[in-house]
N, C-alpha and C positions, 0 to 999 in steps of 0.2 A: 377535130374541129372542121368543120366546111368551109369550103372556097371561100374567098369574099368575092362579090360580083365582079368582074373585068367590062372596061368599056369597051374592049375588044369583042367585036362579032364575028371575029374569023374563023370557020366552025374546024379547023385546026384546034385552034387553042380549046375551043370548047369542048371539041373531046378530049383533050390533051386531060380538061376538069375533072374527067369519070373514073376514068380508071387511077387507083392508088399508084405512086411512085413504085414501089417496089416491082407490080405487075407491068408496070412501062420498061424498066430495067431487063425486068424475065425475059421479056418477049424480044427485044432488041437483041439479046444475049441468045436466041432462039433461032432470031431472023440472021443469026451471023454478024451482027453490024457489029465490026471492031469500033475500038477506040470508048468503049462506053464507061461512066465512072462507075469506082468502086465504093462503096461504103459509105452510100449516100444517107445521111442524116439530116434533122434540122437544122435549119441555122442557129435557132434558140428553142430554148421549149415552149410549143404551142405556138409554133409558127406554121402560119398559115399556107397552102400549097402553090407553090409562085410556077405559074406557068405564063410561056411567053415566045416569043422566036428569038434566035442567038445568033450570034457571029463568032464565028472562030479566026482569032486574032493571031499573027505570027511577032513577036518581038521580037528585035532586032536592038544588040550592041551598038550605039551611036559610038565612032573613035573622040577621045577625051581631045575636049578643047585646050590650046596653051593659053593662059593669062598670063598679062605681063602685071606684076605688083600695081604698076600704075592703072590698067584696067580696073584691078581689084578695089584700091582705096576711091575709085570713080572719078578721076579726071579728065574722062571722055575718049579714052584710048579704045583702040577697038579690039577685041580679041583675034587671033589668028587661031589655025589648024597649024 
């Protein structure tokens, strides 16, 4: 299936369009870049090739709030840590 058009002109992303997924993977895996995914598949069948710029995001455990019953059933109590 081809691209579908991107309103993006960033000629990043535009080559990013040409060459197949698999050949992007080779070459990264070529150039040494760690950290690259493995076992890249569609999302569904005959989905179309999503290219784009990304952000690599770090999560982080929030520590668990204490509720007091009274916050819970909502009588304007305020929760603590």
């Amino acid at each position: 299936m081809a691209p579908l058009p991107l309103a993006s002109r960033d000629p990043i992303i535009q080559a990013y369009l040409k060459p197949s997924t698999p050949n992007v993977s080779d070459a990264l895996d070529r150039l040494g870049v760690h950290g690259a995914p493995h076992g890249i598949v569609p999302l569904w069948p005959g989905c179309p090739k999503i290219v784009g710029r990304a952000i690599t995001m770090h999560l982080v455990r929030l520590p668990a709030l204490k509720i007091s019953h009274a916050a819970a059933v909502g009588n304007g109590s305020r929760c603590t840590r």
